[in-house]
N, C-alpha and C positions, 0 to 999 in steps of 0.2 A: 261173208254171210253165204251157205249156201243152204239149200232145200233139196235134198232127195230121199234115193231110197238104200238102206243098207242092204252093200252085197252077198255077205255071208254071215254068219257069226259072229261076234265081238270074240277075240281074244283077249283075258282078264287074267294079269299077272300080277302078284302080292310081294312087295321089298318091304326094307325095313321098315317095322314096328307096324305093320298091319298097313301100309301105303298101296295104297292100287293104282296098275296106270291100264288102260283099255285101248288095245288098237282093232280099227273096223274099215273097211272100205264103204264108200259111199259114192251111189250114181246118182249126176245130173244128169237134165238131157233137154237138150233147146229145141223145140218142136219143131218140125220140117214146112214147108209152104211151100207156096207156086210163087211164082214170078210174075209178072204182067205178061212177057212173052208168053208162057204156057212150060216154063223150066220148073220141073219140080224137085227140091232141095229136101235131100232127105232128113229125120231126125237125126241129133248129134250126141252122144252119150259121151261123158266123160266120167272117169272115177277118179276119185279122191281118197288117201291115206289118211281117216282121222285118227286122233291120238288124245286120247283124257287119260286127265290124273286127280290123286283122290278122292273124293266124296263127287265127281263126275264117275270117276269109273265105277264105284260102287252103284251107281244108280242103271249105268250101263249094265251093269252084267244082272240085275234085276229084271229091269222094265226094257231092254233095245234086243231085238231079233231080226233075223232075216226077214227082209221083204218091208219094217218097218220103215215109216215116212218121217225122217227130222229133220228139224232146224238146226242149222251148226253156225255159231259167230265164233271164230277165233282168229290166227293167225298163222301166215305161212312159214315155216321152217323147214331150211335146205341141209341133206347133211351128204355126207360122199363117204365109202367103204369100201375096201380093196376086197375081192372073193379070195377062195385058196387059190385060184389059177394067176392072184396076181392082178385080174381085170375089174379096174377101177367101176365104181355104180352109180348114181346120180338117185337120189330120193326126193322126192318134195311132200312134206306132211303138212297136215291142217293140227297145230296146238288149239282142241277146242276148249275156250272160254268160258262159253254157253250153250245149252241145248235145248230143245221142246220137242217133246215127240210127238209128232199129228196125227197118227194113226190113228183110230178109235180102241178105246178097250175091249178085249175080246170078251164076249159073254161066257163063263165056263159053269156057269149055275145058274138058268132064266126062272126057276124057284125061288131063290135065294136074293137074284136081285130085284124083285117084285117086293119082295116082304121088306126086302130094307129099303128100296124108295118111297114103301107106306108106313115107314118110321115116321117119328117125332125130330124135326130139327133140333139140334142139342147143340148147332155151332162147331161141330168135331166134322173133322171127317177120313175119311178110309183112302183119300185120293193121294197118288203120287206125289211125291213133294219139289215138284216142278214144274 
């Protein structure tokens, strides 16, 4: 389970029969403190390589951008690849599971969303499917 922030772009690629998988980086970071001495511990950032597939990715490459705040449940997967030179690489990716994106909705019409929060509930609604 981790909680951060995506570091760039979702990259969204399509295989067969319309399949998506979506790779993004994402940063934790475990807040810095003092010590009782007076030692101060700076914040820790670490990034993570996540990695969705199908009806994840398709929701990624909709609703997840840069900067955006999610939650990821999945699992670690290691793989290893030789470059052209021959020099072996070490990968550790996050297979996500599940996701929640925390961010708030961005307002792109404050007209628009006025008028439809003085609709009538009808039980429907326009919200992400997540």
């Amino acid at each position: 389970m981790l909680i951060g922030n995506v570091g760039k772009e979702p990259v969204v690629r399509y295989y067969d029969h319309d399949q998506a998988v979506a790779a993004f980086s994402l940063a934790t970071t475990e807040r810095g403190y003092t010590l009782p001495n007076g030692t101060q511990v700076p914040d820790r950032t670490d990034w993570h390589n996540i990695v969705m597939y199908r009806g994840l990715a398709k929701i990624v490459e909709k609703y997840v951008h840069k900067g955006d705040k999610l939650y990821v449940e999945g699992r670690i997967h290691y793989r290893t690849y030789d470059d052209q030179k021959g020099i072996r690489h070490y990968v550790t990716e996050v297979y996500a599971d599940n996701m929640e994106l925390l961010s708030p909705k961005p307002v792109r019409d404050a007209g628009r969303e006025q008028v439809s929060s003085q609709a009538p509930n009808t039980g429907t609604t326009n919200e992400a499917p997540f």
